[in-house]
C-alpha positions as CSV (number, residue, x, y, z in Angstrom):
1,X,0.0,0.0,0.0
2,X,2.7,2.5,1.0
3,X,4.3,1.2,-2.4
4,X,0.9,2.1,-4.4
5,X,0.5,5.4,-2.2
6,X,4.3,7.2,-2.9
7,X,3.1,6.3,-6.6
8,X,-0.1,8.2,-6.8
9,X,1.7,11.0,-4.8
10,X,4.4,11.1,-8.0
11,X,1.2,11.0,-10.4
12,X,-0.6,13.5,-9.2
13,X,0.5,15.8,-11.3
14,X,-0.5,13.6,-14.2
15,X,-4.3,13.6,-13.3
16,X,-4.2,17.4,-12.9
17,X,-2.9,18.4,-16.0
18,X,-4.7,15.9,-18.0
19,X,-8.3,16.3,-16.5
20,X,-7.5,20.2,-17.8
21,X,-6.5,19.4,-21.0
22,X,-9.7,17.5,-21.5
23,X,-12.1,20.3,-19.7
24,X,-10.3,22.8,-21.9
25,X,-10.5,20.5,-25.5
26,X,-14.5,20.2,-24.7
27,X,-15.0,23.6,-24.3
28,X,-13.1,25.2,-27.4
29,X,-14.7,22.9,-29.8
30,X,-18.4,23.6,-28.6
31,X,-19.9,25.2,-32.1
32,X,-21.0,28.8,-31.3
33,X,-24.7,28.1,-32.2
34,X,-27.4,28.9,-30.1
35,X,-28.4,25.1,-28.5
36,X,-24.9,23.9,-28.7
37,X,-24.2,22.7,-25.2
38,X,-21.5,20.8,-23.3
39,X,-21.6,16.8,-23.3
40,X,-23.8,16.0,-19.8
41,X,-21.3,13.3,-18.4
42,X,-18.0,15.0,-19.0
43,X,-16.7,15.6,-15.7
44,X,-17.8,12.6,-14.5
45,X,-16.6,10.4,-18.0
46,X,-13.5,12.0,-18.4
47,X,-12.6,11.9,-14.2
48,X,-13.1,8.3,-14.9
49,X,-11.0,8.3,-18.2
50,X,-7.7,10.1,-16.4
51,X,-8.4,8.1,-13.0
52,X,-8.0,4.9,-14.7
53,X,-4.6,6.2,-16.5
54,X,-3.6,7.8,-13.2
55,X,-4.0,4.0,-11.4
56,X,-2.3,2.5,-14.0
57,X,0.9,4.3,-14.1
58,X,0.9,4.1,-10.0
59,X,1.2,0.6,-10.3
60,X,3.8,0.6,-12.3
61,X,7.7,0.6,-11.4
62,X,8.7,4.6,-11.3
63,X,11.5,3.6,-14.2
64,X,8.6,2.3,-16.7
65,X,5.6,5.0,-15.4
66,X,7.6,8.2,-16.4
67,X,8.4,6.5,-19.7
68,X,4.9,6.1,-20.6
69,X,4.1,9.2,-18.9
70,X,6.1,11.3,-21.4
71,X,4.7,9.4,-24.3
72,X,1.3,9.9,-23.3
73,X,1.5,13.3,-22.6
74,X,2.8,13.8,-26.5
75,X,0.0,11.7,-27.8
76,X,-2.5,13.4,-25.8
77,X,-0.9,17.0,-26.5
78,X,-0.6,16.6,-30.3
79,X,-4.3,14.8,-31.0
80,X,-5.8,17.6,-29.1
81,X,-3.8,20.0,-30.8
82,X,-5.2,19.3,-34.3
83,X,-8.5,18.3,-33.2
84,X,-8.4,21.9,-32.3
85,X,-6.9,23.3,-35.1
86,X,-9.1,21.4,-37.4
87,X,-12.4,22.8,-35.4
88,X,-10.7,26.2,-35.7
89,X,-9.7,26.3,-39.7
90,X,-12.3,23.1,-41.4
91,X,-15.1,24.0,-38.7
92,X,-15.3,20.1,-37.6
93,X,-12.9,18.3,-35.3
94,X,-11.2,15.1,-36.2
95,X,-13.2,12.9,-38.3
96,X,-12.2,9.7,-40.3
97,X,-12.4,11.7,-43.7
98,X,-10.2,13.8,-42.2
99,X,-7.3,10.9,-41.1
100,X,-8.4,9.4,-44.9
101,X,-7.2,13.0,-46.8
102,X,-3.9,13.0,-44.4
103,X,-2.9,9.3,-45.7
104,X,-3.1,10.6,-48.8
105,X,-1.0,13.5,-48.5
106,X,2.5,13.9,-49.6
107,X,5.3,15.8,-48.0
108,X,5.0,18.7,-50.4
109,X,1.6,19.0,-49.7
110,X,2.2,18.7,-46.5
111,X,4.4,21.4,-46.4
112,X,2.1,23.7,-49.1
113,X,-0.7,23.1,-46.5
114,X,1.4,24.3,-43.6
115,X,2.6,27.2,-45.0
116,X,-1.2,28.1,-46.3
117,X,-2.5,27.3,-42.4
118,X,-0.3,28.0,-39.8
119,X,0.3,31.5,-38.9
120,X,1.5,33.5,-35.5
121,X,-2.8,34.4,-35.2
122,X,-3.6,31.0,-34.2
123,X,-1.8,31.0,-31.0
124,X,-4.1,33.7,-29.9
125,X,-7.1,31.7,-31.1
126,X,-9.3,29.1,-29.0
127,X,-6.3,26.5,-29.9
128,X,-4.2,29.5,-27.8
129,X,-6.1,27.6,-24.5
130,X,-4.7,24.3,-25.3
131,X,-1.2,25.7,-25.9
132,X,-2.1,27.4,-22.5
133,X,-2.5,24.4,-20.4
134,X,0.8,22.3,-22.3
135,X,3.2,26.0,-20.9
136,X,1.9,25.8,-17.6
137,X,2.4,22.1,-17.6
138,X,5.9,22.5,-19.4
139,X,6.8,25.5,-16.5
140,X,5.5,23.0,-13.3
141,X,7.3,20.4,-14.9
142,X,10.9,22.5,-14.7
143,X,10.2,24.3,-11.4
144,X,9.4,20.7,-9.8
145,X,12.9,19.0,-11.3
146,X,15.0,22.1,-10.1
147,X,13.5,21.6,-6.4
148,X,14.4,17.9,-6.9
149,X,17.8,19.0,-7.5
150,X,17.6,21.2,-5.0
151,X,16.7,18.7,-2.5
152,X,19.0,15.9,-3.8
153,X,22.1,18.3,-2.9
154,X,20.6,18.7,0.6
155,X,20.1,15.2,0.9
156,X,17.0,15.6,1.9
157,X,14.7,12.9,1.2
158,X,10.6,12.7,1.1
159,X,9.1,10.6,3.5
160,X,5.9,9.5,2.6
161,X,5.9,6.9,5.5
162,X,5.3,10.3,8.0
163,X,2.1,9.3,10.2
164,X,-0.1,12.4,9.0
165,X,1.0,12.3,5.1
166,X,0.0,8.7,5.1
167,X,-3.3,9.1,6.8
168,X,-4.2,12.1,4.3
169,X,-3.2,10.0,1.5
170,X,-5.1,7.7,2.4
171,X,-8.2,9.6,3.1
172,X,-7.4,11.2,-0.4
173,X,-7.7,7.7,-1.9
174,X,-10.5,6.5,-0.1
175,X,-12.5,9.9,-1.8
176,X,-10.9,9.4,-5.4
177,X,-12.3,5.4,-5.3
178,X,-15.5,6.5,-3.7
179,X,-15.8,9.6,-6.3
180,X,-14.5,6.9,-9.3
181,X,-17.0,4.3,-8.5
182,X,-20.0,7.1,-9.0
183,X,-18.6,8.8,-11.9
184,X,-18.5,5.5,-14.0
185,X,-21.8,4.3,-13.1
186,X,-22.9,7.9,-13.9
187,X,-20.9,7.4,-17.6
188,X,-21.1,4.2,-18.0
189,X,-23.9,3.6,-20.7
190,X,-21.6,6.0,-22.9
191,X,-18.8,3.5,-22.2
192,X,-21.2,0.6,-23.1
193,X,-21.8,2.8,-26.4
194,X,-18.4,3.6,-27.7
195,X,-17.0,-0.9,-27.5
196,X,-19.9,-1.6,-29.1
197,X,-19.5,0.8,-32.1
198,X,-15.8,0.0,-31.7
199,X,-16.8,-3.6,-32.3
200,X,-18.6,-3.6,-35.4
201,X,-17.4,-4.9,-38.5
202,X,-18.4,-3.2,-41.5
203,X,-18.7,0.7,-41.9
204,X,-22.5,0.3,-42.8
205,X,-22.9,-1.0,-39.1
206,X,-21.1,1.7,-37.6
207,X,-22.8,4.4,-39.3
208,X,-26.4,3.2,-38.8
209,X,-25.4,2.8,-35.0
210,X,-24.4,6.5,-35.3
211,X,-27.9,6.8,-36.2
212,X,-29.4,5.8,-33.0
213,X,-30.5,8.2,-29.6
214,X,-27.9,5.5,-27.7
215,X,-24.8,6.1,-29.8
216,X,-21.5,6.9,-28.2
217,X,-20.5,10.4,-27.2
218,X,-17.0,10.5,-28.5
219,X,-16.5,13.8,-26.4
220,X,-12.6,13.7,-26.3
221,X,-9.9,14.0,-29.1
222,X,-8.8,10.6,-28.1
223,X,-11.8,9.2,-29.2
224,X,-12.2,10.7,-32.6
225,X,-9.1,9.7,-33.3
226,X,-9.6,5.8,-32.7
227,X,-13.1,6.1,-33.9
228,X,-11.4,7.7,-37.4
229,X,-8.5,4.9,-37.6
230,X,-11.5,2.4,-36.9
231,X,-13.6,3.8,-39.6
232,X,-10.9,3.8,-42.1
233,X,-9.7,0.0,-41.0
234,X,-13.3,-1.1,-42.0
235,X,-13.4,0.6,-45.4
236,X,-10.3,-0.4,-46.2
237,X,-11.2,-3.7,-46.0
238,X,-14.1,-3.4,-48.6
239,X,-11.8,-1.0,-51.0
240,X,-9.3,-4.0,-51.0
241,X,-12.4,-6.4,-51.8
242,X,-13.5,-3.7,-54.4
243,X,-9.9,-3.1,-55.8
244,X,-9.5,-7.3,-55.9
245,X,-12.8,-7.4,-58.3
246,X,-12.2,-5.0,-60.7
247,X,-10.0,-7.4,-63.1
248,X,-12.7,-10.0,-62.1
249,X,-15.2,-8.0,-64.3
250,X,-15.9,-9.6,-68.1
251,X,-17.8,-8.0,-70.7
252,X,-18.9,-10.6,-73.7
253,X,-20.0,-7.9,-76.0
254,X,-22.2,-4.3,-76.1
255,X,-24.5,-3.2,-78.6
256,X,-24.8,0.2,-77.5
257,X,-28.7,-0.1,-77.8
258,X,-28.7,3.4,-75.6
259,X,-25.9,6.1,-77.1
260,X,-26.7,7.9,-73.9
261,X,-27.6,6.9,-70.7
262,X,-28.1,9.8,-67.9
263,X,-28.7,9.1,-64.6
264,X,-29.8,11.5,-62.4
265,X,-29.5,10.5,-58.3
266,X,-32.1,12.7,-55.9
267,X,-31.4,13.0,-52.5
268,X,-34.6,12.5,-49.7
269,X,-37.4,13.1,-51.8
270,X,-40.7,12.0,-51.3
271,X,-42.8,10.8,-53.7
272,X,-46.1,11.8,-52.4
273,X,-44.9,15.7,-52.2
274,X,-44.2,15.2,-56.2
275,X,-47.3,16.7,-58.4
276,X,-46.5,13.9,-61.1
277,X,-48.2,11.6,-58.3
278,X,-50.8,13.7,-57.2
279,X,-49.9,15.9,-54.6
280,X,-52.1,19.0,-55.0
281,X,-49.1,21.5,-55.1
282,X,-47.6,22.4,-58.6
283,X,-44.1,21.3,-57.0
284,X,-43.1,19.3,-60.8
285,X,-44.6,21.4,-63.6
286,X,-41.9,20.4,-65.9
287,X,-42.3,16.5,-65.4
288,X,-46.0,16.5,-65.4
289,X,-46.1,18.4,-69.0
290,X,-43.1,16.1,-70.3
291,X,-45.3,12.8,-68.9
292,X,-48.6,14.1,-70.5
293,X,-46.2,14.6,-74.0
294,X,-46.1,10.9,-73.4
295,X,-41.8,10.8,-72.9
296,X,-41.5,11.0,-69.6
297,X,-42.9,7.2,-68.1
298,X,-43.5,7.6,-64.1
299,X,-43.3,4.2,-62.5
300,X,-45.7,3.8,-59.9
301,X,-44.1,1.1,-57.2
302,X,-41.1,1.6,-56.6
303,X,-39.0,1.8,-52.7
304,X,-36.0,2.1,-51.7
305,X,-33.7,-0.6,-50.0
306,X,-32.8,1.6,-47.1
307,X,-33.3,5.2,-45.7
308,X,-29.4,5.9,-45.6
309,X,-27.7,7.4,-48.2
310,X,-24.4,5.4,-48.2
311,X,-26.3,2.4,-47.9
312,X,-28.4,2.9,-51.1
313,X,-25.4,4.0,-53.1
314,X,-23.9,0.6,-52.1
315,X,-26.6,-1.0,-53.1
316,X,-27.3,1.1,-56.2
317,X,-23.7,0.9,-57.3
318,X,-22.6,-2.4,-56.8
319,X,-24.1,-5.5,-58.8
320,X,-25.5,-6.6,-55.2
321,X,-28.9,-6.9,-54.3
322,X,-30.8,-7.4,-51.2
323,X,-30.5,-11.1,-50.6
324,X,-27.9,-11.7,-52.5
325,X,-24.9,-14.3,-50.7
326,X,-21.8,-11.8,-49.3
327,X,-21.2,-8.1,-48.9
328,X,-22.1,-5.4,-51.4
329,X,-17.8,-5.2,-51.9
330,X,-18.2,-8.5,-53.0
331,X,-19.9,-7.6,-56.3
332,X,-18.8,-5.8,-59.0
333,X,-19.2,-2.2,-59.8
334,X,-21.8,-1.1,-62.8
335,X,-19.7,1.9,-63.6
336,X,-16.7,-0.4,-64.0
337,X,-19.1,-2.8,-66.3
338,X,-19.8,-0.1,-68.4
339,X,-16.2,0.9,-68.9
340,X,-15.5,-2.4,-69.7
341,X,-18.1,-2.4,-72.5
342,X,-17.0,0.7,-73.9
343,X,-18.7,3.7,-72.2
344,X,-17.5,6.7,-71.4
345,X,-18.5,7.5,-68.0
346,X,-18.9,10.5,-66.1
347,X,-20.1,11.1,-62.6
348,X,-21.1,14.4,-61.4
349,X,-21.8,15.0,-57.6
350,X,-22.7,17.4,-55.4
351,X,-22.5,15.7,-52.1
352,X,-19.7,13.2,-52.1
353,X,-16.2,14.5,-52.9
354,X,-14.0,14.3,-49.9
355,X,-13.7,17.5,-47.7
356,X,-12.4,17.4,-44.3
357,X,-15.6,18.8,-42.2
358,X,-17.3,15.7,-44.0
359,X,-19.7,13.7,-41.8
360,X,-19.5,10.3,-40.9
361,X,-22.3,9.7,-43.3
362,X,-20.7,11.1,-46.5
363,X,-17.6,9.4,-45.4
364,X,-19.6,5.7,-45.5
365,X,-21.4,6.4,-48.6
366,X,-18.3,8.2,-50.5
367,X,-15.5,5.9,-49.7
368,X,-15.3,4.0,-52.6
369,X,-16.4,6.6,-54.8
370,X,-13.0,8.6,-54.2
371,X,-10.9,6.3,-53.3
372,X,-8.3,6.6,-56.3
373,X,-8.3,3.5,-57.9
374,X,-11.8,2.1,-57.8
375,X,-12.4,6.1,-59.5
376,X,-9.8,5.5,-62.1
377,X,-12.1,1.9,-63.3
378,X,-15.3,3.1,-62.6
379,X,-15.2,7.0,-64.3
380,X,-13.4,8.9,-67.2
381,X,-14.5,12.5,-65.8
382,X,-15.7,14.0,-62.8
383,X,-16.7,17.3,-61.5
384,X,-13.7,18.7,-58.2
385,X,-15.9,20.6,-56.7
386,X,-19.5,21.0,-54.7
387,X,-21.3,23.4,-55.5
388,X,-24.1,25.6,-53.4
389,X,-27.2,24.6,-55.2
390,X,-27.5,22.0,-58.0
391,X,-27.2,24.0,-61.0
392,X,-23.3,24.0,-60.0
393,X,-23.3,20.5,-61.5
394,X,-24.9,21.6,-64.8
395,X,-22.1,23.7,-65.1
396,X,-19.5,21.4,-64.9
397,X,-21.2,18.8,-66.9
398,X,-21.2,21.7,-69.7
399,X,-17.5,21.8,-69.0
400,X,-16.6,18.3,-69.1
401,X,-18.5,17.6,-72.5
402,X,-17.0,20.7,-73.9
403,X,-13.3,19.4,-73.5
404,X,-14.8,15.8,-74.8
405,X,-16.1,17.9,-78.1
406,X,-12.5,19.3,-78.3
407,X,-11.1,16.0,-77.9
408,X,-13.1,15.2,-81.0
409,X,-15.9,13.5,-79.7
410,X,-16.0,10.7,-77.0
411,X,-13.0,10.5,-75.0
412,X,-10.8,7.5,-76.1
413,X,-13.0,6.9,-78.9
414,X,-15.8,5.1,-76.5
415,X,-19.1,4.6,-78.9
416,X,-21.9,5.3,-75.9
417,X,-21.9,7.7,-72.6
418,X,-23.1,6.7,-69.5
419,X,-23.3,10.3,-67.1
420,X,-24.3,9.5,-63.3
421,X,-25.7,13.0,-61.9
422,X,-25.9,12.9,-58.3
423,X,-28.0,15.8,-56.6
424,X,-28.3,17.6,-53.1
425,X,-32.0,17.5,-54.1
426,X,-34.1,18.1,-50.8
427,X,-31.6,17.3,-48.1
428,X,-31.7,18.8,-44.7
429,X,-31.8,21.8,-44.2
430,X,-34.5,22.6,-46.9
431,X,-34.6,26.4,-46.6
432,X,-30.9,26.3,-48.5
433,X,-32.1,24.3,-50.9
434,X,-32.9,26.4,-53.5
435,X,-32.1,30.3,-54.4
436,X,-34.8,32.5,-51.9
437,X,-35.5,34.2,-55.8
438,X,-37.0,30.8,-57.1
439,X,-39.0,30.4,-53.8
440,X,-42.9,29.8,-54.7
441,X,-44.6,28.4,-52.4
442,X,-45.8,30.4,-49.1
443,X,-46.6,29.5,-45.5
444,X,-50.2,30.9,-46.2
445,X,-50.3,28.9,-49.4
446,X,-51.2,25.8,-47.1
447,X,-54.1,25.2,-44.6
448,X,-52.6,23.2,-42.5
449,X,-54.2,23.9,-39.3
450,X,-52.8,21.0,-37.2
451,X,-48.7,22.4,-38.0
452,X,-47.4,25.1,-36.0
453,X,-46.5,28.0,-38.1
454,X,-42.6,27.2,-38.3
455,X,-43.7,23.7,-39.4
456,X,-45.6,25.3,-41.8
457,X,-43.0,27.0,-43.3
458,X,-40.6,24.2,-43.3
459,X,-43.4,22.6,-45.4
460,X,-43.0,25.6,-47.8
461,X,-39.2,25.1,-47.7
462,X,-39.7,21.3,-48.6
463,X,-42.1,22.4,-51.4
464,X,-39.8,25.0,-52.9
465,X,-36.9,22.2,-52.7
466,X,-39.2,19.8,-54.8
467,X,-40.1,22.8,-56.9
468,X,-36.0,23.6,-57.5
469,X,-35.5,20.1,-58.2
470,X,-38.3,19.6,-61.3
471,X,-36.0,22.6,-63.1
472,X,-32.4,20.9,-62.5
473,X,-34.0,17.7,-63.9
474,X,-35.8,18.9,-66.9
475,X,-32.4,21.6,-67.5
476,X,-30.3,17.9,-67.7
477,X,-33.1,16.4,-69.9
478,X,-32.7,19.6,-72.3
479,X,-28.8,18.6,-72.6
480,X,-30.2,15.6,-74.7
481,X,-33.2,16.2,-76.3
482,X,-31.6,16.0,-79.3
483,X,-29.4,12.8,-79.2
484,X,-30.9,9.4,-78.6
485,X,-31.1,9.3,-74.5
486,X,-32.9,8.1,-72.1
487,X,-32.1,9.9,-68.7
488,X,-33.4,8.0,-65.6
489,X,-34.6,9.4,-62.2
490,X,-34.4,8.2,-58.6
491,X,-34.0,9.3,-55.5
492,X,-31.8,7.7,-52.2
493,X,-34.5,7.6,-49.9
494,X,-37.9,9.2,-49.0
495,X,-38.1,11.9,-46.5
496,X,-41.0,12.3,-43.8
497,X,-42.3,15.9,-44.2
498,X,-45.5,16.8,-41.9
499,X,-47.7,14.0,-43.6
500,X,-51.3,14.1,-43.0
501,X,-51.6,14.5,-39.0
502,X,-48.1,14.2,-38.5
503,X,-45.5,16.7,-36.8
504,X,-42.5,15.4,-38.2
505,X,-40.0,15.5,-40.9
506,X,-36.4,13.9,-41.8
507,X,-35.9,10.3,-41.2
508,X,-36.5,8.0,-38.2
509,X,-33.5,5.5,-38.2
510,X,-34.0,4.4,-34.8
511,X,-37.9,3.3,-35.0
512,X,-39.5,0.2,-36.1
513,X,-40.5,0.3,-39.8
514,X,-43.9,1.1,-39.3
515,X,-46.4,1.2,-42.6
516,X,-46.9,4.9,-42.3
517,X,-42.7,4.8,-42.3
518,X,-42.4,3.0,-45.4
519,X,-44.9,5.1,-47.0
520,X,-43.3,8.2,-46.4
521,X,-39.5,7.4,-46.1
522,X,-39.4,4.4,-49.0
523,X,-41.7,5.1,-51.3
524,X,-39.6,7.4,-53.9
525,X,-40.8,8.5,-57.5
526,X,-38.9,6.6,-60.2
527,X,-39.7,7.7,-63.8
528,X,-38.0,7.3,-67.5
529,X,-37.2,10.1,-69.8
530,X,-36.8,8.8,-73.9
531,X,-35.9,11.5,-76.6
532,X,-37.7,11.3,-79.5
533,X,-34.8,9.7,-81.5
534,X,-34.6,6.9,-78.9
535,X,-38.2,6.3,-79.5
536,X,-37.9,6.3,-83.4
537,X,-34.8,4.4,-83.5
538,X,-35.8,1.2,-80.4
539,X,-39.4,1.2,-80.6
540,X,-39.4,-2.3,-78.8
541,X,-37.5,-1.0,-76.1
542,X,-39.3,1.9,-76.0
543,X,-42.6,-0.1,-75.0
544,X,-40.9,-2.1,-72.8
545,X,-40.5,0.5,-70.8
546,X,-44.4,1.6,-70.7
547,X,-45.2,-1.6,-70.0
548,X,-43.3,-1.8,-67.2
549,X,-44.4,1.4,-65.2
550,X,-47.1,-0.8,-62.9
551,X,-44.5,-3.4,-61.9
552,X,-43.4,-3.6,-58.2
553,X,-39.8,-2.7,-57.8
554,X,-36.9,-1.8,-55.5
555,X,-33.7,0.1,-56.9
556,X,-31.3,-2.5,-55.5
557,X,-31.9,-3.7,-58.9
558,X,-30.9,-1.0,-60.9
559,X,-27.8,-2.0,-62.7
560,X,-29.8,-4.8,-64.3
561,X,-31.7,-2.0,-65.7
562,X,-29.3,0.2,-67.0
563,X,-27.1,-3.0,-68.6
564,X,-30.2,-3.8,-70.6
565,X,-30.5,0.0,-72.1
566,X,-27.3,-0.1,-73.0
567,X,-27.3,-4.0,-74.8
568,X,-24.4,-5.2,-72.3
569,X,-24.1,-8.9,-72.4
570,X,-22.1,-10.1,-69.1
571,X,-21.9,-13.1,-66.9
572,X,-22.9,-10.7,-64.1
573,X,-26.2,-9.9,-65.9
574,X,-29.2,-11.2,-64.0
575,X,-32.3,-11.1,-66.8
576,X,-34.9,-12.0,-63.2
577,X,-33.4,-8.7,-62.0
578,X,-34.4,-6.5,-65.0
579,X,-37.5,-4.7,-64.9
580,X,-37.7,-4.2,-68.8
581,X,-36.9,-8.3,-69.0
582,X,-40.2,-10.8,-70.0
583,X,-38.1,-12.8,-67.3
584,X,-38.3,-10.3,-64.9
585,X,-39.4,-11.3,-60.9
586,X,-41.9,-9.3,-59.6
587,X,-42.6,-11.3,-56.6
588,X,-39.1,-11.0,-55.0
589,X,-39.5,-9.7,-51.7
590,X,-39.0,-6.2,-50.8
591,X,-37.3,-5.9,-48.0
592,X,-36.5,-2.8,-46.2
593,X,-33.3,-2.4,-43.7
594,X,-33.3,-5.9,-44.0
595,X,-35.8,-6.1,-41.7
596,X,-39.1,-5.6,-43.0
597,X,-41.4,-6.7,-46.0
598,X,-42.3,-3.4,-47.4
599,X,-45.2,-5.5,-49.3
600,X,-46.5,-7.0,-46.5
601,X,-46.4,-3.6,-44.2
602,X,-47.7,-1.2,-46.9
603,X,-51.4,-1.0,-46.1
604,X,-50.9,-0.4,-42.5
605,X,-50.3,3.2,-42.1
């Protein structure tokens, strides 16, 4: 005990300095909005976090514990340095994207990106607290060796056996095990949290536990760090399985039945807020006059898979469908099937290029997008930057098929053009959606007596959204009108947005899928545009396409779809898959989350 007691007595300093750092870190990274608010168990969480350190080292020989020591205190220093700095300059503290962009970064870059960053103003910044806490503890630190010195020449040696010092240590320890053994029950569902989103095994299971009320607080630098090498460990894994596929992918032959193939990507749009299915708002003026015209076919049962973003783009990019033996990363990529065949493929996106504030969300469903070499097989152009509102991506789609027209037509002489378009669409926050001079639709515009009037106007926001939307769509369909296209549309997910007696809108990833759930969040609008040269020149295929607007189906299934457009014979094609196929299955089984049979749930709202 005396042993364990001298120990502690040598630590102390440890658990001081420490326990401020983290205070400190919390506080400087709080964002300055108006319901930001401190984590609710981080005195008691991180008292039990440097407690548990402090023990440790006490119980270790004095040689070994300052070793450690030291290299804890420049872990702990450095991580919460640039979790700082990266709050301060990117507005977001560490995240995996951000760990992702450093691995990628070369030494002249890294040097470029100093010299662009770091400047004498950031000491006196919030980062200036941190730097605080490491001088003081760098000054106690010298002032505490010189009187060691001091006393050494006197020969004057601590006693820690003296009667009253031991008893008031050992009160003192008595308090900090009383005061431990409360803290950690008081945290200790926060602990349960953050091993079991350590312990998952693929990045689709760590981001829908993110998803949940219960998820982990990761309220310390420490943790965002491990949580960011975590994420990246599981991706990794799938790129490598991805990566490993690509020379698995064979193309027999492609008839380029399609020239051009556009499709367009929404993001949380639901269906029943879309005029072209009967919602009494003129939100898709464009669509509705294009249907009526008789070009623009609007399936009428179609879901999506999931209610996640990254997990539909898995699902919508990879040859993997729901029910399927294996992973998504398993399968191979449609983009990378079309290459193979002779496309020339572009992908324009206004949501997943890798930025260092990037959530955890775009990180999951962007991963194998960016990642270099899966980009290199699966695209020939793509945009480099977002863009505020859609009609960025018009833009740079002008840009790209400029250069290709200078190039002297398709780039590498490719006969057909697949162009993926992925939009912001109607994701949160609603209001910055769309340009306030294309806003139509007013909070009096609705009688909606059951909505508050701020739910009300988030309504209008949605509305106006929708309404933005219909002219980005029909501005991509103008692109073509005069080649032979067909330009398909489909949202990610649904999006609940005050339904009939409802005061809610977003998502509900947390809740049982409900039939009132499915109707709102997984039903989607699904339609197919044809240019009048695509209907003259494939008549048959034209009609198969009418024909097939009443058929149940679930956009897992996509690349079936586009392969048949475009003629592509391939081992990987599945003709059961294929909505436009005779052979087609319109019994498989819907499932949502794979959880729940959207078929069996839908009349139950």
């Amino acid at each position: 005990m005396r042993y364990l007691l001298q120990n502690m007595k040598r630590n102390i300093a440890f658990w001081v300095f420490m326990y401020a750092l983290g205070i400190v870190t919390a506080f400087v990274v709080l964002p300055q909005t108006r319901n930001a608010k401190i984590y609710d168990h981080l005195y008691t969480e991180l008292f039990v976090d440097v407690t548990v350190l402090f023990l440790f080292l006490s119980l270790l020989p004095q040689k070994i514990s300052v070793w450690i020591k030291r290299l804890f205190y420049i872990i702990a220093y450095i991580v919460a340095i640039v979790d700082v700095y990266c709050f301060i300059k990117f507005g977001s503290t560490l995240t995996p994207t951000m760990l992702l962009l450093v691995g990628e970064t070369n030494a002249q870059e890294a040097g470029e990106f100093l010299k662009s960053y770091l400047s004498t103003d950031i000491i006196f910044s919030k980062l200036g607290w941190v730097l605080l806490v490491m001088l003081v503890h760098v000054v106690w630190s010298v002032i505490r060796i010189k009187r060691q010195e001091a006393r050494s020449k006197r020969n004057v040696l601590s006693k820690c056996h003296d009667k009253h010092k031991g008893i008031l240590l050992l009160l003192a320890s008595c308090l900090l095990i009383l005061t431990f053994l409360f803290s950690l029950t008081d945290c200790w569902k926060n602990k349960e949290a953050f091993h079991r989103l350590m312990s998952y095994q693929t990045i689709g299971e760590v981001e829908h536990e993110l998803t949940e009320k219960t998820c982990a607080n990761l309220y310390q630098p420490l943790y965002r760090l491990a949580f960011s090498i975590r994420a990246n460990q599981l991706t990794a894994k799938q790129v490598q399985k991805l990566i490993t596929g690509i020379d698995k992918v064979q193309v027999d032959s492609c008839a380029f039945t399609t020239p051009h193939i556009i499709l367009i990507i929404g993001e949380s749009y639901n269906r029943h807020h879309a005029q072209l299915y009967g919602y009494e708002k003129p939100t898709t003026p464009r669509q509705l006059k294009r249907a009526q015209q008789g070009e623009l076919i609007a399936y009428q049962d179609v879901v999506a898979p999931w209610n996640l973003t990254s997990f539909v783009f898995k699902y919508l990019f990879s040859l993997y469908t729901v029910g399927d033996q294996g992973e998504w990363c398993d399968y191979p990529l449609f983009p990378e099937v079309f290459r193979q065949a002779g496309y020339h493929v572009t992908f324009l996106t206004n949501q997943f290029l890798p930025q260092a504030k990037e959530a955890v969300y775009d990180f999951s469903g962007g991963f194998f997008l960016n990642n270099p070499t899966l980009s290199n097989a699966m695209f020939d152009a793509r945009n480099e930057k977002l863009s505020y509102y859609d009609e960025g991506l018009l833009k740079d789609w002008d840009d790209i098929r400029g250069r290709t027209k200078e190039e002297g037509g398709r780039m590498s002489s490719k006969q057909g053009e697949l162009t993926i378009v992925h939009l912001k669409g109607q994701h949160l926050d609603y209001r910055t959606r769309s340009p306030k001079n294309r806003w139509f639709f007013k909070r009096e515009d609705y009688d909606r007596p059951d909505l508050s009037p701020a739910e009300i106007q988030r309504l209008a926001y949605y509305d106006n959204a929708i309404l933005y939307n219909d002219s980005i769509v029909d501005q991509v369909i103008r692109r073509v009108e005069n080649e032979q296209a067909v330009v398909i549309y489909v949202p990610d997910h649904g999006e609940e947005c005050y339904g009939p007696g409802v005061h809610f809108c977003g998502r509900m990833h947390s809740t049982e899928i409900t039939g009132r759930l499915a109707h709102e969040e997984f039903d989607i609008p699904f339609w197919i545009w044809c240019s009048h040269a695509f209907m003259v020149e494939q008549p048959e295929l034209f009609d198969a396409i009418v024909r097939a607007k009443n058929r149940r189906y679930m956009t897992d299934a996509i690349p079936f779809l586009l392969m048949h457009l475009a003629g592509i014979h391939t081992p990987d094609y599945r003709e059961e898959l294929d909505i436009l196929s005779p052979q087609y299955n319109e019994m498989r089984p819907r499932i949502l989350k794979n959880t729940t049979d959207y078929d069996i749930i839908r009349g139950e709202r």
